[in-house]
N, C-alpha and C positions, 0 to 999 in steps of 0.2 A: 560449315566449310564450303568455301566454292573451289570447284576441282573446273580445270583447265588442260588438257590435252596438247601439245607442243605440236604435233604433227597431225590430229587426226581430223577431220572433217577439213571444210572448206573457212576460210577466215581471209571477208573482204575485206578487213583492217589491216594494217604494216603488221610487222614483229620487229619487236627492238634484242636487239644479238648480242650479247656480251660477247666479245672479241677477246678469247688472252693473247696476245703477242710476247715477241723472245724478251726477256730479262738484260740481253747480252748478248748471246750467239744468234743469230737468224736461222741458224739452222734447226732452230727447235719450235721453229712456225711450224703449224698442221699445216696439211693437204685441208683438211678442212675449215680451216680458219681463211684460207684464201682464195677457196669458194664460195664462199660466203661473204665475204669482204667483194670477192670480185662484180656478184649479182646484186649486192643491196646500190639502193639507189642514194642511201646519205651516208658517212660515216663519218661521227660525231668522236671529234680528237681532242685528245690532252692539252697533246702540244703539235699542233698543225704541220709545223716544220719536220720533226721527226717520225710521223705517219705518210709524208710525203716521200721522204727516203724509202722508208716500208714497204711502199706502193711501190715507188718504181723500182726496186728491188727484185720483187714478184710480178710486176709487169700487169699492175692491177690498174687498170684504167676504166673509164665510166663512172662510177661513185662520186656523187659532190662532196665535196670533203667541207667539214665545218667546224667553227670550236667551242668548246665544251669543257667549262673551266671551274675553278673554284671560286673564280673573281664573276664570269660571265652565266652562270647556272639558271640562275632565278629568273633572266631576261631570255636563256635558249631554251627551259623547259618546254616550253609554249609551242615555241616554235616544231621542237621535235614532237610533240603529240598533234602537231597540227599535220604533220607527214604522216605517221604512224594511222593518223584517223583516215587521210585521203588513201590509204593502201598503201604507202611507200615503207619500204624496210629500210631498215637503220642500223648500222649497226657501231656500238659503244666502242672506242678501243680509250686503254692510257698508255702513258708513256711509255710504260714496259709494264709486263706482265697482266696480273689479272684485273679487269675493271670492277670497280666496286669494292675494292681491299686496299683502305686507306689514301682515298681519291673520290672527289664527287660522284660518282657512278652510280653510289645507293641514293639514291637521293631524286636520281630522272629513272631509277627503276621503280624507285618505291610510287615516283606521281606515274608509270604505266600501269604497275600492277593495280593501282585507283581507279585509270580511267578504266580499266578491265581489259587492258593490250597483250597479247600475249608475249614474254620473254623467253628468249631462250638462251641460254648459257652455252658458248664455248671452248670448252677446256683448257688451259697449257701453262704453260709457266707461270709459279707462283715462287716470289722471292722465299717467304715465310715457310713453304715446306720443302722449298729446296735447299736451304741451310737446316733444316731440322733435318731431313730424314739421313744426315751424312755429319751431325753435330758428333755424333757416339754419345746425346743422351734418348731417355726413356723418351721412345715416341705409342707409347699408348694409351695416353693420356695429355693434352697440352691446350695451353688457351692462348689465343692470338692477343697482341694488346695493342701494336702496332706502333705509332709513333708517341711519345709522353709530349705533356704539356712543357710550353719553353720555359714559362718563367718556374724556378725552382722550387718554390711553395709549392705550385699548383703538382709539379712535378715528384714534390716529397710527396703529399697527399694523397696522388693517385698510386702512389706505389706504397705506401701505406697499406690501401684497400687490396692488392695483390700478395704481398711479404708471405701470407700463412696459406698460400693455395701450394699445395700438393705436387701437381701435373709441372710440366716443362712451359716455361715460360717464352714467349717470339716476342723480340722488339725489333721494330726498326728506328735509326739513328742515324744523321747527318756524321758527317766527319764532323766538323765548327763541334756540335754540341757532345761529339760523344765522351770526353773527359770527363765532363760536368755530370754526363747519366752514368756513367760508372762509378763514379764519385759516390755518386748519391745512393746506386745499389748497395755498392760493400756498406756504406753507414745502414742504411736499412733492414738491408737480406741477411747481412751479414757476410762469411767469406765461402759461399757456393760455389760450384762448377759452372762453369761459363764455357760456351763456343762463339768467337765471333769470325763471322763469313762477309766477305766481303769481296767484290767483282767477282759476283758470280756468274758462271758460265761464259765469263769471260778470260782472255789470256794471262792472266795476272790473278785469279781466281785463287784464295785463300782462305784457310782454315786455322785459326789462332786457338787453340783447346787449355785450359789450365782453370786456374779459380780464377773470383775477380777481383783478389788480391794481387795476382803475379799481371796479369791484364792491367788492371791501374797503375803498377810497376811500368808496365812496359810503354805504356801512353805517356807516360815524361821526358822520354827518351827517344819515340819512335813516331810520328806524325800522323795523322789518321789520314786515310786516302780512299777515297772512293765510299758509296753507303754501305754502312753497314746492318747484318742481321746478329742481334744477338740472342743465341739459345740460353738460357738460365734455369739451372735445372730445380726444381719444387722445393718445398720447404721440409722440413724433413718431419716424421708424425709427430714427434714430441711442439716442435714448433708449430705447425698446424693446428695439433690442439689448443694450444694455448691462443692462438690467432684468431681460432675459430666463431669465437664469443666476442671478441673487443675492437674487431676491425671496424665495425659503425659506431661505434660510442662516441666517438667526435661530430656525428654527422646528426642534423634533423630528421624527422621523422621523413620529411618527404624528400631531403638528400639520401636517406637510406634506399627509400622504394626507386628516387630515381638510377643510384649507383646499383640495383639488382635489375633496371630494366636496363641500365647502359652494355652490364652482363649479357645479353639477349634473354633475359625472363622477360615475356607477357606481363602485360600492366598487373593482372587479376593474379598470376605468381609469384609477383614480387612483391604486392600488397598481403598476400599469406604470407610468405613467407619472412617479410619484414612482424607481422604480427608474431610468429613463433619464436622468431630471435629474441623481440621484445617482451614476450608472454604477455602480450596484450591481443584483448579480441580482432578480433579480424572487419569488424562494422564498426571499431572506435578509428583503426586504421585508416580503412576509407572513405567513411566522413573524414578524419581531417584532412586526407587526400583531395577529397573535393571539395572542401573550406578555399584551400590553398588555390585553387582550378578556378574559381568565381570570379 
């Protein structure tokens, strides 16, 4: 394990700052998020144009502002470790709310935590548990899943591998597509409790609570506006159970180990744990893991 201190000793390298900014209201910026925005010398944006308002908002001047995209990543990585190496702090922001939750951010955090930069996280608004913790379902258990795949197959599929988890489910959803994902849960989930939240913390801010049969109902009739977050509440034990065993049966051995590492399990616990599902040894596992790696 290397362990890394945020604050303590002396560190002539940058720090790269996960920055959350407001979802909606500005008024849910930290005092600390824009002190720290205010001192860093680069601040790598989503969308350049709406970090600009942000700024002059708060009256945050100095910072070179640069962009940092899903399109442009692979060509700024570079760039921003090339800052980070000469001393200069950085700091991450997206569009709204938290970087790195459904937005390239993991991805220039994961090449600093490589080169060995220190990160440090900013706290604040996050879409995903500000629609849960106000959904009225069970928040002591829940797994993020974020945005599903566009095309429909890919989209049954992955919800498929979800149908028999327990815990409260977070999605995020376009207006344009949300018909078609709701569609697609009640065939799947079947007819659960649903919350869908939508312009949150903002003035039109809504809370639609029912199953997602009255919800499918209501989307025929009523236009989707603005993104939404939908809470979906677990499967219930009896379906679980049944779930619990058959959710990989369609998948290869090494779509299984990668869908328990997409989960966040460690390579090394999703190849056991794919061996226990399967009751197969655990070194037939990962040789053909690393067959497939050659």
């Amino acid at each position: 394990m290397e362990k890394k201190f945020s604050f303590q000793g002396t560190n002539e390298k940058g720090t790269l700052f996960l920055v959350a900014t407001p979802i909606g209201n500005l008024q849910d910026m930290t005092f600390r998020a824009v002190e720290v925005l205010k001192r860093s010398a680069v601040i790598a944006a989503e969308d350049t144009r709406q970090t600009r308002k942000l700024m002059s908002h708060f009256n945050i001047e100095g910072p070179r502002l640069m962009s940092y995209h899903e399109h442009n990543k692979n060509r700024m990585e570079n760039q921003i470790l090339e800052f980070l190496e000469g001393g200069l702090d950085v700091s991450l922001v997206s569009d709204a709310g938290t970087p790195g939750i459904s937005d390239p951010g993991e991805d220039i955090v994961r090449a600093a935590v490589s080169a060995g930069h220190t990160v440090v996280p900013i706290p604040g608004a996050c879409a995903g548990i500000t629609g849960l913790i106000a959904s009225g379902l069970p928040t002591g258990q829940f797994s993020f899943v974020g945005f599903l795949p566009r095309e429909r197959k890919d989209r049954k599929k992955e919800l498929e591998r979800w149908k028999g988890r327990k815990e409260t489910l977070i999605f995020y959803e376009a207006p344009h597509r949300l018909k078609d994902t709701v569609k697609d849960l009640l065939e799947l989930f079947g007819n659960r409790p649903v919350t869908a939240a939508r312009e949150l913390t903002k003035r039109y801010e809504e809370f639609a609570r029912g199953t997602l049969e009255q919800f499918h109902e209501s989307l025929q009739t009523e236009a989707p506006k603005g993104e939404y977050v939908l809470l979906v509440a677990g499967a219930s034990e009896e379906t679980a159970d049944g779930e619990q065993e058959v959710w990989w049966s369609s998948l290869t051995l090494e779509e299984h180990v990668q869908a328990l590492m997409n989960r966040g399990m460690p390579k090394k616990d999703a190849i056991k744990q794919a061996a226990k599902d399967r009751n197969m040894p655990k070194r037939d596992v990962y040789n053909a893991i690393l067959q497939t790696e050659q």
